[in-house]
mmCIF entry with sequence, helices, sheets and N, C-alpha, C, O atoms, coordinates in Angstrom:
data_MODEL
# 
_entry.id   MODEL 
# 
_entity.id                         1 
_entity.type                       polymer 
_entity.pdbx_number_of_molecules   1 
# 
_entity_poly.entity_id                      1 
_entity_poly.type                           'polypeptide(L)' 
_entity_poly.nstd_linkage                   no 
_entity_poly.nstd_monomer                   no 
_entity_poly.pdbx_seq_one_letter_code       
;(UNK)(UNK)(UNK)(UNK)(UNK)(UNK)(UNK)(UNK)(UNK)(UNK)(UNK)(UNK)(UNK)(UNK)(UNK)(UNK)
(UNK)(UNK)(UNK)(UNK)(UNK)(UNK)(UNK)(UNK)(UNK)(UNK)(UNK)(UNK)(UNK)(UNK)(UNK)(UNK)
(UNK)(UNK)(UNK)(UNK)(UNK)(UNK)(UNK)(UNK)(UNK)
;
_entity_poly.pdbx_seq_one_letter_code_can   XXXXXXXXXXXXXXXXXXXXXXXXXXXXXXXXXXXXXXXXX 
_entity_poly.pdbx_strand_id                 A 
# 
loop_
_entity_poly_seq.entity_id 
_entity_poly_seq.num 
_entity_poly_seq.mon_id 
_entity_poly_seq.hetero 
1 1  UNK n 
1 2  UNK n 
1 3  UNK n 
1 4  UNK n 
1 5  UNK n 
1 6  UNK n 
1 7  UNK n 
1 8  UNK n 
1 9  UNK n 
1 10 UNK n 
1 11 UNK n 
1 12 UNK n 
1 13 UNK n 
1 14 UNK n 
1 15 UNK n 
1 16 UNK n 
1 17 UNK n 
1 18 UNK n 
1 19 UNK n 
1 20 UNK n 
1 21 UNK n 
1 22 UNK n 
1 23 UNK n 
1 24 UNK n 
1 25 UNK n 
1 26 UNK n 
1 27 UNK n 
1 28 UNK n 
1 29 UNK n 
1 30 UNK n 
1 31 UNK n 
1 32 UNK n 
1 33 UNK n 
1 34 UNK n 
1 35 UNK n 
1 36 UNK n 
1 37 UNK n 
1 38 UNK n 
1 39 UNK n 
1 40 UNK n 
1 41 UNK n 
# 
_struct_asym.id          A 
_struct_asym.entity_id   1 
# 
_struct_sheet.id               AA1 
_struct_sheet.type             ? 
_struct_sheet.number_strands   2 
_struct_sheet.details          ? 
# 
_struct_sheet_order.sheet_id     AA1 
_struct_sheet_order.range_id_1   1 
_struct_sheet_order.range_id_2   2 
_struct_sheet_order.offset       ? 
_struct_sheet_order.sense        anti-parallel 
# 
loop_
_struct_sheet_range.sheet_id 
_struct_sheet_range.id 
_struct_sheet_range.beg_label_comp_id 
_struct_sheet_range.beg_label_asym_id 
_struct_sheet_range.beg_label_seq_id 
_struct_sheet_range.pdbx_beg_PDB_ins_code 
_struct_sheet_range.end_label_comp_id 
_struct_sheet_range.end_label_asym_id 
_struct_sheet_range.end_label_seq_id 
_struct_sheet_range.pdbx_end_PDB_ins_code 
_struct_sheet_range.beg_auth_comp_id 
_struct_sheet_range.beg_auth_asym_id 
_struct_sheet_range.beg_auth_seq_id 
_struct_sheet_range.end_auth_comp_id 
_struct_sheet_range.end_auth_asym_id 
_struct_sheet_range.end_auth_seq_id 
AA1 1 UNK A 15 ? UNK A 23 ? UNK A 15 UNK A 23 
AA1 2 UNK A 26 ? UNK A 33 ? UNK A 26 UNK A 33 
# 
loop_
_atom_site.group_PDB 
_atom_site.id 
_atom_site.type_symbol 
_atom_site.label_atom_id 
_atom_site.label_alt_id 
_atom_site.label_comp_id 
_atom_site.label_asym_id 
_atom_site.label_entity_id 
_atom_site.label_seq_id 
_atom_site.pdbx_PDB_ins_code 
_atom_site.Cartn_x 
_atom_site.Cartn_y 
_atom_site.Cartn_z 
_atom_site.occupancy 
_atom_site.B_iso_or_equiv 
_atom_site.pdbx_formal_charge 
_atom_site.auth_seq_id 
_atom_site.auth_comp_id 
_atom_site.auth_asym_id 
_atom_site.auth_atom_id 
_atom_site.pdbx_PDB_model_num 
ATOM 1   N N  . UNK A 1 1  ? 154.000 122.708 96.129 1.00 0.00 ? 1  UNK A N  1 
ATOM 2   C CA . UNK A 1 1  ? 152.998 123.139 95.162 1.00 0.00 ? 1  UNK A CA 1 
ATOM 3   C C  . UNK A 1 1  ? 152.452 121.940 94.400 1.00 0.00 ? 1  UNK A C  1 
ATOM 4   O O  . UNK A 1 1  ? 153.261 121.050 94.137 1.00 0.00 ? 1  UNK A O  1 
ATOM 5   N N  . UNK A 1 2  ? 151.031 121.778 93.961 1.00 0.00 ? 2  UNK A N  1 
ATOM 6   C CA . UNK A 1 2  ? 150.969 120.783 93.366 1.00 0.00 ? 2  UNK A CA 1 
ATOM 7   C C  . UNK A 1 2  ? 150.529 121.484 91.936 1.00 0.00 ? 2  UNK A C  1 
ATOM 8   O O  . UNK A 1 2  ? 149.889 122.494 91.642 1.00 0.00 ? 2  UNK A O  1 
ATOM 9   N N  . UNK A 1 3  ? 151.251 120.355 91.137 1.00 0.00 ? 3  UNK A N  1 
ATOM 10  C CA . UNK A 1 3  ? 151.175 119.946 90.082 1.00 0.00 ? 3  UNK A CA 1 
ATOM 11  C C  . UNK A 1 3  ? 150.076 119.961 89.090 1.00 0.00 ? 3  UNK A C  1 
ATOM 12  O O  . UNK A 1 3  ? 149.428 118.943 89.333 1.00 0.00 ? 3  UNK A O  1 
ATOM 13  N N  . UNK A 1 4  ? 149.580 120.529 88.190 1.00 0.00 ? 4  UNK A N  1 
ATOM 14  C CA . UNK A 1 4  ? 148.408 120.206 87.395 1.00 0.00 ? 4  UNK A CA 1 
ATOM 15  C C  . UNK A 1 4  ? 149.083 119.064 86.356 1.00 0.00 ? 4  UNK A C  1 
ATOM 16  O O  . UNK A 1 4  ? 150.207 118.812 85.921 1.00 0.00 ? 4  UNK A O  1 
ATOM 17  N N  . UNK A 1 5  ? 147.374 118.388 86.186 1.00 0.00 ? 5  UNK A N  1 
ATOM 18  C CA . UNK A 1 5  ? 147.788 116.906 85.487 1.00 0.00 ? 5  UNK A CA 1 
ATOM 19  C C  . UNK A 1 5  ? 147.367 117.280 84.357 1.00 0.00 ? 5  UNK A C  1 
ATOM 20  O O  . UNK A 1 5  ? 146.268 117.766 84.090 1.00 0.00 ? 5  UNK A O  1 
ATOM 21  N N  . UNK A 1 6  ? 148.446 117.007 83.508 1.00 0.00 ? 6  UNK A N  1 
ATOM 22  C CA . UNK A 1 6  ? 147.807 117.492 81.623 1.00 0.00 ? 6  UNK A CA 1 
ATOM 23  C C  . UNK A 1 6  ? 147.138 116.276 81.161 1.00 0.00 ? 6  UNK A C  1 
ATOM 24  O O  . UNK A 1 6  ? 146.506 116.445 80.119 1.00 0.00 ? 6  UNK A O  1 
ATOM 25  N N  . UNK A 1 7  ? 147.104 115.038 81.677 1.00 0.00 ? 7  UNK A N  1 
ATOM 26  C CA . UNK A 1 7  ? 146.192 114.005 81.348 1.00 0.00 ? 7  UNK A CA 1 
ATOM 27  C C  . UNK A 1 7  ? 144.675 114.417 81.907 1.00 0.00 ? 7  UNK A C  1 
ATOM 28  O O  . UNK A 1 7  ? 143.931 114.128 80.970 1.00 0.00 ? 7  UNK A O  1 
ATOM 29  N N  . UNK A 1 8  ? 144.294 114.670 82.420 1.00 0.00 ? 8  UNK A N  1 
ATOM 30  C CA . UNK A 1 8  ? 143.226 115.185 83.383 1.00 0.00 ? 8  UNK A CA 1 
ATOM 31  C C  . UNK A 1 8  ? 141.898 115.962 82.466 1.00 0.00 ? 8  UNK A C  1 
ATOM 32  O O  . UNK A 1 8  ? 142.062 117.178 82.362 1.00 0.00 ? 8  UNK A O  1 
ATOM 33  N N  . UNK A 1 9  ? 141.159 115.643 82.079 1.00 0.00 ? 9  UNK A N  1 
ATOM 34  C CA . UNK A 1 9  ? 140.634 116.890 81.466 1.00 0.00 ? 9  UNK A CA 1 
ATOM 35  C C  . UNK A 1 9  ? 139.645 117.376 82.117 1.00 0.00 ? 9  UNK A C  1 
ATOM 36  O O  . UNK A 1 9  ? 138.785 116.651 82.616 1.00 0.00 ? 9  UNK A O  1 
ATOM 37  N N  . UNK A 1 10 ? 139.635 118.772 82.206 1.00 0.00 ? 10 UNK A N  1 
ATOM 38  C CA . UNK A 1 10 ? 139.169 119.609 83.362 1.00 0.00 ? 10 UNK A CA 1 
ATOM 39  C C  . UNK A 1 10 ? 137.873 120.117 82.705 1.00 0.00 ? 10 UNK A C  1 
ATOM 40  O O  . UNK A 1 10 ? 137.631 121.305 82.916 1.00 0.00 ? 10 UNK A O  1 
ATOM 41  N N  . UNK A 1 11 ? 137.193 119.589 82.119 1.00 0.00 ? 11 UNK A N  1 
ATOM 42  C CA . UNK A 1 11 ? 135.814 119.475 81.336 1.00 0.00 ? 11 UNK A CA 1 
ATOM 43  C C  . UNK A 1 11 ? 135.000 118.669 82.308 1.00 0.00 ? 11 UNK A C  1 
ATOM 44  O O  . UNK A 1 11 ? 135.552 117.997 83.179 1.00 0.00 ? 11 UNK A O  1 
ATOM 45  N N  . UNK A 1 12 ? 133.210 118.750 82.122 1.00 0.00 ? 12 UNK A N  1 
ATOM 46  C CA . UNK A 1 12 ? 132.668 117.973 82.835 1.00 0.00 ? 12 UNK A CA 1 
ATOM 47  C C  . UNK A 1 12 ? 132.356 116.673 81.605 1.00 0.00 ? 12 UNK A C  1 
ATOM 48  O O  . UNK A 1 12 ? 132.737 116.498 80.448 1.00 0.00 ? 12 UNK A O  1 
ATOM 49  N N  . UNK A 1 13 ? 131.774 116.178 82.223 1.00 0.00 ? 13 UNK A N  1 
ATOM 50  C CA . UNK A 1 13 ? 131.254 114.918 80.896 1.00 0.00 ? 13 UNK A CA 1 
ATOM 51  C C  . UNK A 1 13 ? 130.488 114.961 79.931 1.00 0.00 ? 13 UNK A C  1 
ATOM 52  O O  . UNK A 1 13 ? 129.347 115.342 80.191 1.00 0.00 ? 13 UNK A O  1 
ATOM 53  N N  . UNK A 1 14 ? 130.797 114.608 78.521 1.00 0.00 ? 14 UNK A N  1 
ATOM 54  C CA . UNK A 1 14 ? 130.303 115.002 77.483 1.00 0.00 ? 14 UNK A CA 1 
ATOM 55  C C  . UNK A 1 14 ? 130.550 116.520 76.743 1.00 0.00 ? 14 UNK A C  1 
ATOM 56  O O  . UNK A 1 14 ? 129.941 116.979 75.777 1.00 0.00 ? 14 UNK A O  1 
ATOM 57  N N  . UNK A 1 15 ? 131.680 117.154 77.548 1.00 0.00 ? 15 UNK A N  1 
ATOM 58  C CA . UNK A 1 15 ? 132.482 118.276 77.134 1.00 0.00 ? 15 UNK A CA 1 
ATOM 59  C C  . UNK A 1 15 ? 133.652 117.926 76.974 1.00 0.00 ? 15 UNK A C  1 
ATOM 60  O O  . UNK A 1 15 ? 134.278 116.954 77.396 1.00 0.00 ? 15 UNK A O  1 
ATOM 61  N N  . UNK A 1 16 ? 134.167 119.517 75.775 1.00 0.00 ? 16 UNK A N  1 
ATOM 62  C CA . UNK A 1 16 ? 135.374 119.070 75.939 1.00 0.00 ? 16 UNK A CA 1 
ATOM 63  C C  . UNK A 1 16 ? 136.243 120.317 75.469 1.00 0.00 ? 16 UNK A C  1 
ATOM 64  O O  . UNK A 1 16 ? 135.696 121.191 74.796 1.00 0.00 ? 16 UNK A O  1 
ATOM 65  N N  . UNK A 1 17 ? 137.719 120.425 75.844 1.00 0.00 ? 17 UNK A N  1 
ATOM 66  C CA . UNK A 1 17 ? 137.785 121.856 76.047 1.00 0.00 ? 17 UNK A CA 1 
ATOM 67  C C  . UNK A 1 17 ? 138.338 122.212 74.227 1.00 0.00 ? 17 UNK A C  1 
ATOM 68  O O  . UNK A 1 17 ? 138.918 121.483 73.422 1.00 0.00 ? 17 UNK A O  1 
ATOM 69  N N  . UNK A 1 18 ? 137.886 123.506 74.123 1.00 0.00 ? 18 UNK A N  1 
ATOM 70  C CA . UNK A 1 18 ? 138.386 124.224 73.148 1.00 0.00 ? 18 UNK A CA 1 
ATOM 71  C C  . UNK A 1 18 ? 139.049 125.280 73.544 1.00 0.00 ? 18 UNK A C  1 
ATOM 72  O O  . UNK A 1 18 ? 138.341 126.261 73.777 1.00 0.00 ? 18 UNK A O  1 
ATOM 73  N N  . UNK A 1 19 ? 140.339 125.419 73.719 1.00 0.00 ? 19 UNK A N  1 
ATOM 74  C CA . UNK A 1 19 ? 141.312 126.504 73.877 1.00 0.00 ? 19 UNK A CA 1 
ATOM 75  C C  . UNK A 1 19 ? 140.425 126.587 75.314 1.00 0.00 ? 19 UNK A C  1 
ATOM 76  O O  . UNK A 1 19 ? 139.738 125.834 76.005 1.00 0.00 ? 19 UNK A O  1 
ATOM 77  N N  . UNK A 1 20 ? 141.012 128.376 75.316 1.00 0.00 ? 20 UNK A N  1 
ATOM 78  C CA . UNK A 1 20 ? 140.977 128.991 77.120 1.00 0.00 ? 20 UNK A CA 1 
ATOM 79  C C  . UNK A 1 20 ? 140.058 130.208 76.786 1.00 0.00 ? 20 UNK A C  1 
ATOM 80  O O  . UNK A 1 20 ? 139.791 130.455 75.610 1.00 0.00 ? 20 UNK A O  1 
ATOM 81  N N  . UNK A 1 21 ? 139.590 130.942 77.771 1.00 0.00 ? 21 UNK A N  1 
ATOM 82  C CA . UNK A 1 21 ? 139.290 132.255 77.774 1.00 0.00 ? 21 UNK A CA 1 
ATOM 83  C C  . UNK A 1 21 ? 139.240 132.683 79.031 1.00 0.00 ? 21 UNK A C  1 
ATOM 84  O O  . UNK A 1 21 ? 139.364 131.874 79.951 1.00 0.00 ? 21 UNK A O  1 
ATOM 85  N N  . UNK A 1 22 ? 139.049 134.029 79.265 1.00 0.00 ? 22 UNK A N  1 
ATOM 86  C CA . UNK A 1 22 ? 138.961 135.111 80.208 1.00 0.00 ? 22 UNK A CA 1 
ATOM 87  C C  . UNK A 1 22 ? 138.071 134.916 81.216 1.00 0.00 ? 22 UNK A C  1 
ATOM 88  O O  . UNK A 1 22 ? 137.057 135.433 80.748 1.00 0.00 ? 22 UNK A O  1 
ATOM 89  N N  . UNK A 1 23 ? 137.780 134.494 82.328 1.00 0.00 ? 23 UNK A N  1 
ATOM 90  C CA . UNK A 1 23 ? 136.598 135.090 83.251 1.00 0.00 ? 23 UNK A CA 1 
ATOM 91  C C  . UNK A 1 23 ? 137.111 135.306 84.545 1.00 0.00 ? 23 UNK A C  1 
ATOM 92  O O  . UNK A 1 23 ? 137.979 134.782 85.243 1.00 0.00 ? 23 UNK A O  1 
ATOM 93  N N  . UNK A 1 24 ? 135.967 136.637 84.698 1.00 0.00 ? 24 UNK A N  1 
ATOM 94  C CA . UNK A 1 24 ? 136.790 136.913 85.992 1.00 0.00 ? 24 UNK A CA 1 
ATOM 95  C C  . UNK A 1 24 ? 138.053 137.647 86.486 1.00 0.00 ? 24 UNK A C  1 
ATOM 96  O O  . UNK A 1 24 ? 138.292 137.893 87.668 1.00 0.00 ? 24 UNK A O  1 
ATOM 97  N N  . UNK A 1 25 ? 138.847 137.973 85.410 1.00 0.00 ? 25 UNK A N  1 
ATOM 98  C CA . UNK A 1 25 ? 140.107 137.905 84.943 1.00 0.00 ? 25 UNK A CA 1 
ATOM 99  C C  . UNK A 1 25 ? 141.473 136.554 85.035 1.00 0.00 ? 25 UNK A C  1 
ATOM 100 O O  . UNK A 1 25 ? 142.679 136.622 84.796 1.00 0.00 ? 25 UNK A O  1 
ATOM 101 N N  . UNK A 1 26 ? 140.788 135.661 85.388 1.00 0.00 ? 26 UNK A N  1 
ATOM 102 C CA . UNK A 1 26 ? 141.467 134.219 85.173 1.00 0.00 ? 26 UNK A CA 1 
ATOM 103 C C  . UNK A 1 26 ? 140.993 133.468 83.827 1.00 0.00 ? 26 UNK A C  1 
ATOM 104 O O  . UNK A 1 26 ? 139.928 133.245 83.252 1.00 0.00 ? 26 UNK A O  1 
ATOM 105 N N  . UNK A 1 27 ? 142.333 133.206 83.643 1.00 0.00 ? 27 UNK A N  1 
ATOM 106 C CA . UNK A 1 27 ? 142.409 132.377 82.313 1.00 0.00 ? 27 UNK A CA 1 
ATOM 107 C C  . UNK A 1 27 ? 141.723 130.820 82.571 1.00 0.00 ? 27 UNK A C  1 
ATOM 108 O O  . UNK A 1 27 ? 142.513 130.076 83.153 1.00 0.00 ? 27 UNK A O  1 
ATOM 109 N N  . UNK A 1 28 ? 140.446 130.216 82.256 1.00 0.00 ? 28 UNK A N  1 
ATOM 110 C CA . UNK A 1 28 ? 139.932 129.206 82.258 1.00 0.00 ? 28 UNK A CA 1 
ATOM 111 C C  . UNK A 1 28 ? 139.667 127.941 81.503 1.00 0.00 ? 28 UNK A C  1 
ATOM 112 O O  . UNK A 1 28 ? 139.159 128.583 80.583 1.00 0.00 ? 28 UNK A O  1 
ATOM 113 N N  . UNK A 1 29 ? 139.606 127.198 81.253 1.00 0.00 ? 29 UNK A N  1 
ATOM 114 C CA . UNK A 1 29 ? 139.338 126.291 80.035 1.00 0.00 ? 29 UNK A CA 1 
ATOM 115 C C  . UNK A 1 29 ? 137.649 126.468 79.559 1.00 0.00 ? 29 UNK A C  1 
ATOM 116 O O  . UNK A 1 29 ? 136.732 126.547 80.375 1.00 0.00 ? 29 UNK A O  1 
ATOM 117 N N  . UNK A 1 30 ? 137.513 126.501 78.370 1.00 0.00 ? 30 UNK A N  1 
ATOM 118 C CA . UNK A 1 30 ? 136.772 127.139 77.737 1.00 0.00 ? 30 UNK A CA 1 
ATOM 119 C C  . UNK A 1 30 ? 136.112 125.418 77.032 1.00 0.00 ? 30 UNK A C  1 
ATOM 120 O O  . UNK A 1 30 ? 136.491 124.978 75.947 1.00 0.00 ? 30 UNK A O  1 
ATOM 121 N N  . UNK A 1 31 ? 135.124 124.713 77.923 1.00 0.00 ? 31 UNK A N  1 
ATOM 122 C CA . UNK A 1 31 ? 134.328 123.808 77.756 1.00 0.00 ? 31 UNK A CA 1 
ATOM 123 C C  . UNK A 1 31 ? 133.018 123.738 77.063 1.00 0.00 ? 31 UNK A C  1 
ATOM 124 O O  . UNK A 1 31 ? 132.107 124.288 77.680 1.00 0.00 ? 31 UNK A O  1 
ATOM 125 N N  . UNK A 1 32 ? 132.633 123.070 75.669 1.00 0.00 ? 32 UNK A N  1 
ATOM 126 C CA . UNK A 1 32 ? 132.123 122.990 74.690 1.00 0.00 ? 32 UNK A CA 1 
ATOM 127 C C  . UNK A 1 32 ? 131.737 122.020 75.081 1.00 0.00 ? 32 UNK A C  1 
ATOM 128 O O  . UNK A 1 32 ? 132.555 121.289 75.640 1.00 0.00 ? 32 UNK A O  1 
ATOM 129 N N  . UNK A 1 33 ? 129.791 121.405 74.924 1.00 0.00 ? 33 UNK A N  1 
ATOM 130 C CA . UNK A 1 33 ? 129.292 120.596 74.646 1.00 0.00 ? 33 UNK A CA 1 
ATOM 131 C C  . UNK A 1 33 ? 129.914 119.672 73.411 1.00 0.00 ? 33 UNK A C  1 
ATOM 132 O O  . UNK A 1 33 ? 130.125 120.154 72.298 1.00 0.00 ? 33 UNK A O  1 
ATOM 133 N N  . UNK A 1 34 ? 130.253 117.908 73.837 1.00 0.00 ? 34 UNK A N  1 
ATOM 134 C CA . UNK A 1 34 ? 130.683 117.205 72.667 1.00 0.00 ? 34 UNK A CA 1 
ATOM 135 C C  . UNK A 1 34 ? 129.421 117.312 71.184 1.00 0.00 ? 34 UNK A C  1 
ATOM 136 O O  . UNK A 1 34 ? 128.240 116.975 71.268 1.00 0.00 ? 34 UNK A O  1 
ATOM 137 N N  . UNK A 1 35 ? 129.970 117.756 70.179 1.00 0.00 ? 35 UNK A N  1 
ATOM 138 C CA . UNK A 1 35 ? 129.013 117.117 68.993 1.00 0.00 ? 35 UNK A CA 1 
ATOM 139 C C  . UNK A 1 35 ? 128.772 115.750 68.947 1.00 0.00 ? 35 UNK A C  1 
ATOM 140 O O  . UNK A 1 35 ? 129.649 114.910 69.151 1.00 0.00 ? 35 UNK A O  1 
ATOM 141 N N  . UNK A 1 36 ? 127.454 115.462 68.650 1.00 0.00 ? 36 UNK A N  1 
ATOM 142 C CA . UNK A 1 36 ? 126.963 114.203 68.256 1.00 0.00 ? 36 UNK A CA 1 
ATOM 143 C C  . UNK A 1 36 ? 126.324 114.111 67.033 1.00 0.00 ? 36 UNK A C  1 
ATOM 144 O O  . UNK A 1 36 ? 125.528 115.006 66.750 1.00 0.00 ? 36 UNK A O  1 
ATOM 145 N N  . UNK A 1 37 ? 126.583 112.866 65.953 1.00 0.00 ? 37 UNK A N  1 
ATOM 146 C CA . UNK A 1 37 ? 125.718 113.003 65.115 1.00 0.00 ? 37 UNK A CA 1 
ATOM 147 C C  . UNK A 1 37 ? 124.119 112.000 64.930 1.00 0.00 ? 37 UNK A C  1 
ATOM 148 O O  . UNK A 1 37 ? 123.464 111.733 63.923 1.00 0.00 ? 37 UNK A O  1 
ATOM 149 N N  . UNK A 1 38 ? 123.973 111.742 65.979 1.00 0.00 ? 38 UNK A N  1 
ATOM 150 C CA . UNK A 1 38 ? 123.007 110.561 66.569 1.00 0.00 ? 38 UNK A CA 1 
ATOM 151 C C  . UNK A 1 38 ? 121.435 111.565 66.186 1.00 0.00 ? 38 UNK A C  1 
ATOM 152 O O  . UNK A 1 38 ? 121.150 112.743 66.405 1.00 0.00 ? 38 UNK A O  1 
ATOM 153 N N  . UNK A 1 39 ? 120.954 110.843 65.771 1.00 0.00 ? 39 UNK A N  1 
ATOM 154 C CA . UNK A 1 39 ? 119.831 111.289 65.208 1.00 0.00 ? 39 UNK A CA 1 
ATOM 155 C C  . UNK A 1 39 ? 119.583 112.645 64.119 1.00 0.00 ? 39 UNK A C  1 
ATOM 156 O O  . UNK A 1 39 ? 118.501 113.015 63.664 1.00 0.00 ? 39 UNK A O  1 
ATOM 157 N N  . UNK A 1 40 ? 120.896 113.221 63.877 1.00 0.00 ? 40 UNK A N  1 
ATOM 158 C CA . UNK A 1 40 ? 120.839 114.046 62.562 1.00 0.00 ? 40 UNK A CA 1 
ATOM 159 C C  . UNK A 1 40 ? 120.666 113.244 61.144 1.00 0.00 ? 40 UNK A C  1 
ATOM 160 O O  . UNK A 1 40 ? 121.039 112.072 61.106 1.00 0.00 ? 40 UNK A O  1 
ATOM 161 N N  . UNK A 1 41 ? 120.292 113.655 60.364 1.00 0.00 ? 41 UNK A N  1 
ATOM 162 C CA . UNK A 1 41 ? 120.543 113.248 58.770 1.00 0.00 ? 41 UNK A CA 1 
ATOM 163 C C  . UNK A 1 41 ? 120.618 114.610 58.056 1.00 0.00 ? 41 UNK A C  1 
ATOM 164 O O  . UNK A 1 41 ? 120.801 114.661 56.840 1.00 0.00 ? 41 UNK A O  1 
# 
């Protein structure tokens, strides 16, 4: 069986996970666009 890597983050780039949720009925990682504060004031 292999192994999942907890170093690994299973986000695409510039995401990043917040907790898990439901889809499908599989438990998934639940991937959030990173905040930036680049051009807010």
């Amino acid at each position: 069986m292999a192994k999942e890597k907890k170093d690994k983050d299973p986000c695409w780039k510039n995401y990043e996970q917040i907790g898990t949720k439901t889809k499908d009925g599989k438990t998934v990682p639940n991937c959030v666009p990173k905040k930036t504060d680049k051009g807010k004031k």
